[in-house]
N, C-alpha and C positions, 0 to 999 in steps of 0.2 A: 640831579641824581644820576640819570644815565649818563650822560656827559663826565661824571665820577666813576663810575662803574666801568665804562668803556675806556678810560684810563688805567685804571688800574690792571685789566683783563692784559690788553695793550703791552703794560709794566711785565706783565707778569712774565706775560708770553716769549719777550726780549732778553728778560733775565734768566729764566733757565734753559736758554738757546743752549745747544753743546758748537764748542768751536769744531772746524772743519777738522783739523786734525788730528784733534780725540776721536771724533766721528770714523774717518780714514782706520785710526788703531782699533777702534771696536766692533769696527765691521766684522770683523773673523772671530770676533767673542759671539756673534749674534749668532752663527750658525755651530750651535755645543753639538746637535745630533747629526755632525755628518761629520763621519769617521775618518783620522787622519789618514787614510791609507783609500781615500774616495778617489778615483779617477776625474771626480767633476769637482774636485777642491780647490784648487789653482784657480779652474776658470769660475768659478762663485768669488772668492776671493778677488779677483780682477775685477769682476760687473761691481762687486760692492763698493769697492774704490776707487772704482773708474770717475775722472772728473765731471763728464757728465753726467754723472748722478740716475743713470738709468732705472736702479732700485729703488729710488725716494718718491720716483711716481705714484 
């Protein structure tokens, strides 16, 4: 039974991965409360998408 269970969890986990590059375009959806006209927009923007993944820590 856990041996099923830890499968399935496993399944689960894999299948509602988001691809990198939806990831990448929603980074800037994640941040609604910072005002288009922020002076720190750009650079939130950059760290979110930055390939190494500094935000996902």
């Amino acid at each position: 039974m856990k041996k099923l269970l830890t499968f399935v969890m496993i399944l689960g986990l894999t299948l509602t991965g988001v691809p990198a590059e939806n990831k990448r375009n929603a980074a800037a959806a994640l941040f609604t409360d910072v005002p288009d006209n922020a002076w720190y927009k750009k650079d939130l923007e950059y760290i979110a998408n930055d390939s190494r993944r500094i935000m996902e820590g």
